[in-house]
C-alpha positions in Angstrom: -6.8 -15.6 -3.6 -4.6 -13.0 -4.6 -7.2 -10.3 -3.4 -7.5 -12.1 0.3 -3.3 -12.0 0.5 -3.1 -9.0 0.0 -6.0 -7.6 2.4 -4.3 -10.4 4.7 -0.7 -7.7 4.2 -2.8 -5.2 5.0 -3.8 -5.8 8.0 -0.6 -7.5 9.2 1.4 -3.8 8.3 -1.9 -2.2 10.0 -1.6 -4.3 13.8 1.8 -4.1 13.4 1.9 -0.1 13.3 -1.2 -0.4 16.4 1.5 -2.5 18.4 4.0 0.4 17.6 1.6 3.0 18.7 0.3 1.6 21.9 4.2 1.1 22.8 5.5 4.0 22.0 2.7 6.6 21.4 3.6 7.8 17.9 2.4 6.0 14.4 4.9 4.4 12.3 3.9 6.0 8.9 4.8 3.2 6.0 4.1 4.6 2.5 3.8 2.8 -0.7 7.3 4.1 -1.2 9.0 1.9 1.2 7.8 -1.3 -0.2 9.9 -0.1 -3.8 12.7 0.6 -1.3 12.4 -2.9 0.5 12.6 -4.3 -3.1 15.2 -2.7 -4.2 13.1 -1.3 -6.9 13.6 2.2 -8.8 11.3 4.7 -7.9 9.3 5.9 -11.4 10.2 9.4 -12.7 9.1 12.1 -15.4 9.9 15.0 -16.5 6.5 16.1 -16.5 6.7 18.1 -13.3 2.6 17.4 -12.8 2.9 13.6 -13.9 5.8 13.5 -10.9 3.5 15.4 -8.6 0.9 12.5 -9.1 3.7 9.8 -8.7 5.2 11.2 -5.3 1.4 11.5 -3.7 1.0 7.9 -4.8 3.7 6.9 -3.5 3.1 9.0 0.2 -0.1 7.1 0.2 -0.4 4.5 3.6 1.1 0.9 2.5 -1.9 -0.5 4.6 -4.6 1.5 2.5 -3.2 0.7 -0.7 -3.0 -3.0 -0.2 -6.3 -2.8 1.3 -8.1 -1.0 -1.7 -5.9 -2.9 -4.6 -6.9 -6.2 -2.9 -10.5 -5.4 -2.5 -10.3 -4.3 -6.3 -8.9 -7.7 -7.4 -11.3 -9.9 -5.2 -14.1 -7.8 -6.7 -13.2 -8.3 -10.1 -12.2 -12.0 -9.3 -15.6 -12.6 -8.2 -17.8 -10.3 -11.0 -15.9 -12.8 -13.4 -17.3 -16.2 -11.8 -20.9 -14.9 -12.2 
């Protein structure tokens, strides 16, 4: 269930940017970075310079990708677990 909501996230965030596009020609880039923003969350830091380099691409990464993936991931493993 929790795999199909967020797939569902995914491709609400991806049709909404395609709406944006086809209006106004240009692609509204949302990263994984602006859902911590929208929360109100911290953003993770280190001072491991090439720990923080991994952290910021992950954080650059699409919203709609990562939601995708992380949701495919979990109803995967969801379903390996029934049998």
């Amino acid at each position: 269930m929790v795999g199909a909501v967020l797939m569902l996230a995914s491709a609400v965030i991806a049709g909404w940017q395609c709406v944006v596009w086809l209006r106004d020609a240009q692609w509204p880039r949302v990263p994984v970075r602006e859902l911590f923003v929208w929360a109100g969350a911290t953003l993770p830091t280190t001072s491991f310079q090439g720990v923080q380099e991994i952290i910021d691409w992950l954080l650059d990464c699409p919203l709609s990708v990562t939601l995708l993936v992380v949701g495919m991931l979990v109803a995967f493993s969801h379903t390996s677990r029934q049998g």
